[in-house]
N, C-alpha and C positions, 0 to 999 in steps of 0.2 A: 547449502546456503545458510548466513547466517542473520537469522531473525531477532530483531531488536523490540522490546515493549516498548508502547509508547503512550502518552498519555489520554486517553480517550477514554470516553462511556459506553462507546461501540468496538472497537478496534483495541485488540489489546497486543498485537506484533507485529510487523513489518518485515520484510526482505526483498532483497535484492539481486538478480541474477546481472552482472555488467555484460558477459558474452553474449546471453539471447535477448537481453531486453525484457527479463522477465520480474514484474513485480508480486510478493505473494502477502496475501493479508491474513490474519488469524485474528479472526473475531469473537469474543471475549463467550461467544454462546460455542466455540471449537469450529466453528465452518472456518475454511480453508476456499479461498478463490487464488487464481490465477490470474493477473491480467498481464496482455502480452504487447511488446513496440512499446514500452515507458522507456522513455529516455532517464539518463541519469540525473538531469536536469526537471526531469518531471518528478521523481523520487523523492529527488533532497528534497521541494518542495513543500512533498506531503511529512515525512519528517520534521524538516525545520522546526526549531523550540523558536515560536513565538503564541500570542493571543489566540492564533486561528482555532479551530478544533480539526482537529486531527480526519475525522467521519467526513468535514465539510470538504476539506482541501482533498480527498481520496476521491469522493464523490466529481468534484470538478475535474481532476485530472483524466479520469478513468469515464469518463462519461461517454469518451468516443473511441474506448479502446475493447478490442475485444477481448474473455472472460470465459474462463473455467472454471465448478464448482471442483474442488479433489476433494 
């Protein structure tokens, strides 16, 4: 999978798995979570370059999604 940095003060990569639905975050302290069933439309989302912060739009998406520390 390939993981993109992106602009945050928590989050510092993102990836994207399109076959399982799987999102993976790399947070700028090196935790690694998994969250599982993101749609790709939930992804772009938290990605998208605009105003929002990066940590807020993660947190909204993945709020009801279940989550693995790796």
């Amino acid at each position: 999978m390939k993981m993109i940095a992106v602009n945050s003060s928590s989050v510092a990569q993102v990836g994207y798995d399109i076959l399982n639905k799987i999102t993976t975050v790399r947070f700028h302290s090196g935790t690694l979570y998994n969250y599982f069933d993101v749609s790709l439309e939930e992804y772009n989302s938290i990605i998208e370059d605009d105003e929002k912060s990066v940590g807020l739009k993660l947190r909204k998406v993945m709020a009801t999604k279940k989550y693995e520390k790796i």
